[in-house]
N, C-alpha and C positions, 0 to 999 in steps of 0.2 A: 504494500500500500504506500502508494507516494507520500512524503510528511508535505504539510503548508510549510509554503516559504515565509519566509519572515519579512516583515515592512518597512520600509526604510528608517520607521521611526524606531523598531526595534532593532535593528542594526546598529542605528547609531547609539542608541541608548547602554545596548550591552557595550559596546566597543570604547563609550564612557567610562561608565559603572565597573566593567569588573578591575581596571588599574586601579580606579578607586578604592575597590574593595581589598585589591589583592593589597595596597599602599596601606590600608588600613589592619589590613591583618599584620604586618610585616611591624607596624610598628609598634601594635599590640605585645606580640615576640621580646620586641626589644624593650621596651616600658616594662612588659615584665619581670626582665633581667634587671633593669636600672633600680627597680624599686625595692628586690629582692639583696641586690648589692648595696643601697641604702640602709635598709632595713638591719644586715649583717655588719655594715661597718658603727651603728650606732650601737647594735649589742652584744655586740664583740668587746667594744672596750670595756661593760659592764661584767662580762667573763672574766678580764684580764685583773679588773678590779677587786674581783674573787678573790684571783688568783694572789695576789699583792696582798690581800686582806689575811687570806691564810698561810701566806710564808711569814708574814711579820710576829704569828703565834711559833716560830720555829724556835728553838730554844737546845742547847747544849748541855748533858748531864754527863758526868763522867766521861769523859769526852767522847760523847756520843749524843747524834742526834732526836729531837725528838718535838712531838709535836704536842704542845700544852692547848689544850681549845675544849673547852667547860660546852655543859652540855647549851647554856646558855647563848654562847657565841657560832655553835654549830648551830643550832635553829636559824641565828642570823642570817646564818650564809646561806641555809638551804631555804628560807623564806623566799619565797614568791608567790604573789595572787594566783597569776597564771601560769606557770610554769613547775616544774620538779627541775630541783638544781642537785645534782651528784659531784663527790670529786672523790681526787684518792692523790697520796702523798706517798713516794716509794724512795727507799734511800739510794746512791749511786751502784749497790748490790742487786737495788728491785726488790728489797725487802717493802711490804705493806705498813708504813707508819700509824698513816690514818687513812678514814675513810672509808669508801665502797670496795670492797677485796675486790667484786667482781666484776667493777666498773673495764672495759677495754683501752686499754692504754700502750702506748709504743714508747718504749721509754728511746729506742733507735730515731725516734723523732722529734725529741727532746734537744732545744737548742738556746743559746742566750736567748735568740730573739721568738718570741712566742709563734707556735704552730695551730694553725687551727683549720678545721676538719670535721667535716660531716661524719656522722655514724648512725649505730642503733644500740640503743641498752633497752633490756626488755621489750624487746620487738616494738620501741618506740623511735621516731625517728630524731637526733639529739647533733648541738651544732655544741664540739669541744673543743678546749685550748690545751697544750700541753705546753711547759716551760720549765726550764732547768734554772737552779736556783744554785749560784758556786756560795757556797761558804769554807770557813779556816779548816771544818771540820768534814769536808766532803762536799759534792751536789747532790740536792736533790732536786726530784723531779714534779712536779705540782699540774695534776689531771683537773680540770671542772667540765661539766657538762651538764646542759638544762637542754627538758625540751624546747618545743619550737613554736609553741601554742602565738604567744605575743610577735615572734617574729614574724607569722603567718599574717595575723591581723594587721601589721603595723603596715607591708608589702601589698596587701590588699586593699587598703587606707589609702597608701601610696600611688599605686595600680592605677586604682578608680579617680584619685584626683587628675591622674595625667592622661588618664585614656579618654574618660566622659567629655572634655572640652576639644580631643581629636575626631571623638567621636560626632558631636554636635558640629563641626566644619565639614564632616563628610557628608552628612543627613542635609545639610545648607547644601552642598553641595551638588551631591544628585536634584537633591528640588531646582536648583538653578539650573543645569544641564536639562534637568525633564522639561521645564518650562521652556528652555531656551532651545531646546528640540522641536518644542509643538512651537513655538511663533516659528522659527527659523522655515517649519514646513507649513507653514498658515499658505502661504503661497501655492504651494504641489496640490493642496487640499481644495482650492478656490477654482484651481483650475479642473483638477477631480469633477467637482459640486457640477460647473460650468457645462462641459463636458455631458456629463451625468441628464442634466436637467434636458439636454436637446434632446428633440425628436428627430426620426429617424432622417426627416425631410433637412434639417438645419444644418447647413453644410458653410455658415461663414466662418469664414478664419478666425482661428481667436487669439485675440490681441497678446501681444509677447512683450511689448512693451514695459510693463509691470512687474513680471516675471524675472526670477531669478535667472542670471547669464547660465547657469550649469545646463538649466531645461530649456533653453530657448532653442539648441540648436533640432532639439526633439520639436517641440511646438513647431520649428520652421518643418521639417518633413510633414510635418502630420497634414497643416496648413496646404503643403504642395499634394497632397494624397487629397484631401477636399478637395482642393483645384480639378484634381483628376477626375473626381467622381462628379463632381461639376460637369465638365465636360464632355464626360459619357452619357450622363443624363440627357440633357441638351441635344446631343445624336442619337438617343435612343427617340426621345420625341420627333426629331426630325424623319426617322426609320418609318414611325407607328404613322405619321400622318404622308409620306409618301406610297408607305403600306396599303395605308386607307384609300386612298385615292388611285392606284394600282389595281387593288381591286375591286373597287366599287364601281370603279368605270368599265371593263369588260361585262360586266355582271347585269351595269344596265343598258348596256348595249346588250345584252343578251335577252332580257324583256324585253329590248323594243321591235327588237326582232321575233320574238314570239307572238308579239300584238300583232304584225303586220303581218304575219304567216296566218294569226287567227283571223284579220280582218280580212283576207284576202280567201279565205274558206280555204286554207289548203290541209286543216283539223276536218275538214268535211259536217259530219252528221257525231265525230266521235269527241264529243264535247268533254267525256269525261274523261279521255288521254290531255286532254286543253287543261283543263284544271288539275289534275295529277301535276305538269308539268307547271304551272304557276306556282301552286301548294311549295313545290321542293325549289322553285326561284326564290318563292320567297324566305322557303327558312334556311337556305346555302345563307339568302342577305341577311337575315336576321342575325344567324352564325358568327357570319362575321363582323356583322357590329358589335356582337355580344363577345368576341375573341379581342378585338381592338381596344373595347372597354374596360375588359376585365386586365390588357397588357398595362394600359394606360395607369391603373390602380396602382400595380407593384411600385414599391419606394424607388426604387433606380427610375421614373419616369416622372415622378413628383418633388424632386429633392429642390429643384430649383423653384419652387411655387411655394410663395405665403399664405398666410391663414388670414381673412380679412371677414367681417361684420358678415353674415347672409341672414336675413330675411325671410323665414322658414316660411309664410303667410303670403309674399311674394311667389314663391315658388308653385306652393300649392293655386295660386291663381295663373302664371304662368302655364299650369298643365291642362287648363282646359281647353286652348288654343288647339295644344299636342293633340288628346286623345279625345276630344270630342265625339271628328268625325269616329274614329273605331268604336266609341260605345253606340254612338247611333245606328251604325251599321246591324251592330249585332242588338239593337234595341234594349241596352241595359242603362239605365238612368245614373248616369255620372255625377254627384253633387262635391260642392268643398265646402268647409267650413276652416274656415280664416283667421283665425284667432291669433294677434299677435306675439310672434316669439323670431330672438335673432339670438345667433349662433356666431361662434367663432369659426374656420374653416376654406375650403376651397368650393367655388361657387359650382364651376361645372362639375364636380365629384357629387356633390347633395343632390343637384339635378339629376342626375345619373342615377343616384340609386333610388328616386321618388320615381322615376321612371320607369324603372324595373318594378315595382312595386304597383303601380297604376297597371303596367304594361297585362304583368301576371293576373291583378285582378279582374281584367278586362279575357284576360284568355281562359281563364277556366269559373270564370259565372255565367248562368243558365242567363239565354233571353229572357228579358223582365226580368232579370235581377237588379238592384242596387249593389251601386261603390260608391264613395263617399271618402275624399280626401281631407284632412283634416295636422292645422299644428295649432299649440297654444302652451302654454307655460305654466310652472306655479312656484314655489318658494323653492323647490326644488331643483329643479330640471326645467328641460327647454322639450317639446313629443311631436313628430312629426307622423301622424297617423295614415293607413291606408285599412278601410273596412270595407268586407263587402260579402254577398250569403249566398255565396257559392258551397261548394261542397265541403272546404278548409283543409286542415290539416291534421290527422287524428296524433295522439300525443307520442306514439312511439316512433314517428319519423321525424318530431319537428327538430329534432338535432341533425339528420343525414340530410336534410331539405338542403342544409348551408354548403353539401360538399361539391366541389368542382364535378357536373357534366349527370348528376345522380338527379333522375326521374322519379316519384312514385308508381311504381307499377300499375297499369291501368291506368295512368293519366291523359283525360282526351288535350286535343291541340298538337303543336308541332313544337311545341318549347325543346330549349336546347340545354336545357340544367345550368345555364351558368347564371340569370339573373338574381338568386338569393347568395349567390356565393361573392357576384359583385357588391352587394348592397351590405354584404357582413365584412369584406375589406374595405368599403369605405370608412361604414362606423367603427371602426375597431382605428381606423388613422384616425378618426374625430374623437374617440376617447368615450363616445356612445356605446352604448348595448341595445338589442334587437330583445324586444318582448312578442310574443307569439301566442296570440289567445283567442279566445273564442267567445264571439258575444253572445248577448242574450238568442235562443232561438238554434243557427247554425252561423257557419261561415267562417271566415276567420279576420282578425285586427290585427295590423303587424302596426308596430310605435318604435320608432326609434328614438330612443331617450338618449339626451344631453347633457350629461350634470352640469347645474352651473359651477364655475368658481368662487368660490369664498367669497369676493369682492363682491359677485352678482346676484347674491342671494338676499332675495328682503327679507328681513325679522318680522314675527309674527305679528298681530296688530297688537298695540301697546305696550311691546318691548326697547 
């Protein structure tokens, strides 16, 4: 399984952070060396002072040495709140004068100048001094040893003083780098959002200006790839309406040649080979309107076209011009109902799919039926309506209805499956959705709904 790549913010952040962290441990390390080697030179000399303490009770008897220290004075020495203090006195033989017999002692490390030395007396861990002591009558040797209880505390005292204020620089630290990461990339973000927010159609360059020199030289390609797509656009519309006209014109030269073959009786008495052949002229043309239409929708042919103010109530009157004569012919009563609503979008796309939509209801409603066009608004949405009681649409196809070239089986007329598939990519570029329902009685409603935008929505009355 591929791992996520990481973000630029998190790149920079770790590539911060962990010298930070690693600078902060490091010094950790050594602060707690420094505080430890503090802690030992302050009670060390309190050892030493032991030590001085107890050779000054040294005392010569028959001339031999010995150590006079009342039980009084031995309490002194081994007094400590926090600590156990041990020692031991051994002559230049290593004989036990005073003290702890079984204190551990190196009399081989016994020197003028004081030795001091970690160890352990009863599996405790104990920081001792040894020192040899010359007198008239021999040296001796003077052991002391306490625990480590206070040197521990005193190091961690130490510790904490010196670490807590490294610490607080590094914590200032990362927050300045974190902050100074997110503005630094406020920019990479703006253009993200920017980016982000176009539709699929919005192909202008986006300004560099502003922008940080590192991604500019990016923004300049991307800007020349718009261009491009610009440009392909642009020829693809020039392809679709030379297309159009390519073949539109054979096609009606092709009628008028039929007319004139009909007019001239050369169909005879076989009127129904006449109209077979008109039927299929005219859904090759329909075909291809509905092919050129449907080209026209996909995003590479609309990149270059804005969204500008339409008039949904305009439209809806604009179509009675259209399909008047067709409902008359087949005697079905075409009505609109006008109700002001405007839309953001592209004029001849809307047109197009009311079109389709008129078209359809007019192809599969019975003579004498009603259709009835209709847009109007509410706090909501903006609804461009097409109703009408024909046969409709039962509920388990109204999802396959939308798919490119797909019929209901048994559907009369010559339709060619692609006008609800046009009219679901227009609204889907308008940001509408297709509602599919069934009114009172039979038949069916198709509403293309509009949501407004925040701006264009009115609050309820006495809000």
């Amino acid at each position: 399984m591929k791992s996520a790549t990481m973000s630029l913010r998190q790149r920079l952040l770790l590539a911060l952070a962990v010298p930070l962290l690693l600078t902060f441990a490091i010094s950790a390390v050594l602060d707690y060396r420094l505080a430890r080697e503090t802690a030992d030179a302050a009670f060390d000399q309190s050892l030493m002072d032991a030590v001085l303490d107890i050779a000054s009770h040294i005392q010569t008897e028959n001339a031999a040495l010995t150590l006079v220290l009342s039980a009084e004075a031995e309490a002194m020495v081994r007094s400590n709140v926090s600590d156990s203090i041990y020692f031991a006195v051994h002559d230049k033989q290593g004989r036990l004068l005073a003290g702890d017999g079984d204190l551990p002692t190196n009399i081989g490390l016994a020197a003028a100048q004081p030795y001091f030395l970690d160890s352990l007396y009863h599996d405790k861990p104990v920081r001792a001094v040894i020192h040899r002591i010359d007198s008239p009558y021999g040296n001796i040797t003077v052991t002391v040893a306490e625990t480590l209880n206070k040197r521990n505390h005193a190091s961690r005292r130490i510790m904490t003083a010196m670490i807590l204020p490294n610490l607080a620089v590094i914590l200032a630290t990362l927050l300045a780098v974190y902050f100074g990461v997110r503005r630094g990339l406020a920019p990479l973000e703006h253009v993200e959002s920017e980016i982000a927010s176009r539709s699929p159609r919005d192909l202008r360059e986006i300004d560099a200006a502003a922008t940080p020199r590192e991604i500019q030289p990016l923004l300049a390609r991307l800007n020349e790839l718009f261009g491009l797509l610009r440009e392909a656009a642009a020829s693809q519309q020039r392809f679709l309406a030379d297309a159009a006209h390519q073949l539109r014109t054979p096609l009606a030269g092709l009628q008028t040649q039929i007319d004139l073959a009909a007019g001239e009786g050369r169909f005879g008495p076989d009127t129904e080979r006449l109209q077979r052949i008109n039927e299929a002229t005219g859904r090759i043309g329909h075909l291809i309107g509905q092919l050129l239409t449907y080209a026209r929708t996909e995003p590479a042919t609309y990149l270059n076209q804005s969204f500008e103010p339409v008039a949904l109530h305009d439209l809806v009157e604009q179509s009675a011009s259209i399909f008047l004569d067709q409902a008359l012919s087949k005697e079905i009563d075409l009505g609109f109902e006008a109700g002001p609503a405007t839309v953001q979008g592209i004029h001849w796309m809307l047109r197009e799919a009311l079109a389709n939509l008129i078209d359809n209801a007019l192809r599969y409603t019975l003579p004498g039926g009603i259709v009835t066009v209709g847009s109007y608004m509410n706090a909501e949405a903006c609804f461009l309506t097409v109703e009408d009681n024909g046969p409709g649409i039962v509920a388990k196809e109204r999802q396959a209805v939308f798919e490119r070239f797909y019929r209901i089986p048994g559907s009369p007329g010559n339709g060619c499956g692609l006008g609800l598939a046009i009219v679901r990519e227009i609204a889907t570029l308008h940001g509408a959705h297709i509602r599919l329902e069934e009114p009172a009685g039979s038949g069916l409603r198709v509403a293309l709904v509009f949501p407004l935008a925040p701006a264009q929505k009115v609050p309820p009355h006495g809000q």
